[in-house]
C-alpha positions in Angstrom: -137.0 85.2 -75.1 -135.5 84.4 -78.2 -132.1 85.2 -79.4 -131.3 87.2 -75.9 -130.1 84.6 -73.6 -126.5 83.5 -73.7 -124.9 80.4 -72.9 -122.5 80.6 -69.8 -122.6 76.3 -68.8 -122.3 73.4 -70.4 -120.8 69.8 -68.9 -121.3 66.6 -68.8 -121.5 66.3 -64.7 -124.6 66.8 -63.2 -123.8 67.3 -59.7 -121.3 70.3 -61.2 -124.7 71.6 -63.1 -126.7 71.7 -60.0 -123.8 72.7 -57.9 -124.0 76.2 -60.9 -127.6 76.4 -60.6 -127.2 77.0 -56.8 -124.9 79.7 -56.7 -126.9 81.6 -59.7 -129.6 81.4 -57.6 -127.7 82.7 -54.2 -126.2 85.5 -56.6 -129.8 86.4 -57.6 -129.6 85.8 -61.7 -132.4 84.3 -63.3 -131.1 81.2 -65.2 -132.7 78.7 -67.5 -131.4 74.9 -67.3 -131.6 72.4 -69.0 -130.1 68.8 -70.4 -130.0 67.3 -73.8 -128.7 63.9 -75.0 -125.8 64.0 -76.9 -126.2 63.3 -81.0 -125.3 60.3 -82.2 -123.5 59.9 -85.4 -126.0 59.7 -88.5 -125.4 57.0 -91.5 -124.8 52.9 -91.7 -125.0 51.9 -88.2 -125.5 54.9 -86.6 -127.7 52.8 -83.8 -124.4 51.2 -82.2 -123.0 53.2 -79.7 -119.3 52.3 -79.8 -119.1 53.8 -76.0 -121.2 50.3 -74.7 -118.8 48.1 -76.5 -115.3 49.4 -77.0 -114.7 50.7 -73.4 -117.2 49.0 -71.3 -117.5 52.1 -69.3 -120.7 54.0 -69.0 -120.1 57.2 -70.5 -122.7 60.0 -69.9 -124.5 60.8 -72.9 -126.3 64.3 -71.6 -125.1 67.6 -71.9 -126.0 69.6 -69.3 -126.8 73.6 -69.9 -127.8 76.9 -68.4 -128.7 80.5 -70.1 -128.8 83.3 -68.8 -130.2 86.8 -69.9 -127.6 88.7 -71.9 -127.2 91.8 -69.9 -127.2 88.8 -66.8 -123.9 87.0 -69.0 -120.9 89.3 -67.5 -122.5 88.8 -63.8 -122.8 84.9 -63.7 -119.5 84.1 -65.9 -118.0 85.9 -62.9 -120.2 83.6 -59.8 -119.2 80.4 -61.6 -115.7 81.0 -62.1 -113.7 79.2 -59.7 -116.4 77.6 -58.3 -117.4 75.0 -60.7 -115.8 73.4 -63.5 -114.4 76.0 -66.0 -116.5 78.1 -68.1 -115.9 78.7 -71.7 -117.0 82.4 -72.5 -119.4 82.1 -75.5 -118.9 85.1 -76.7 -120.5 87.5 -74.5 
């Protein structure tokens, strides 16, 4: 539902995001996840990715999220801790 879910994960590394989904799951919160490609920079050449030509690394480009319910945000900031990369509190 609208407006009642909170955001408790957000990375780049998708082994990480699935590695936060499982232990949501085994804690027995009901989590919505999901990935979205990073915005790119609007304006004059805003199609040139200066990450395929400056570096020559592959750098990921999704952002990888999960949601929980907001009475649920306490309860799951507490399973991930520790146990995945570090979760900023978003103001729960």
């Amino acid at each position: 539902m609208f407006g009642k879910n909170v955001l408790v994960y957000q990375s780049k590394k998708k082994e990480d995001w699935e590695k936060a989904q499982q232990l949501l799951v085994s804690a027995g919160i009901e989590h919505h996840a999901w990935f979205v490609e990073e915005a790119g920079v609007a304006g004059c050449g805003s199609k040139i990715d200066p990450r395929k030509f400056m570096r020559r690394i592959e750098i990921p480009k999704e952002i990888y999220r999960i949601e929980v319910d907001r009475q649920d945000g306490k309860k799951a900031e507490d399973t991930l801790r520790g146990n995945v990369l570090p979760v900023i509190s978003y103001g729960l």
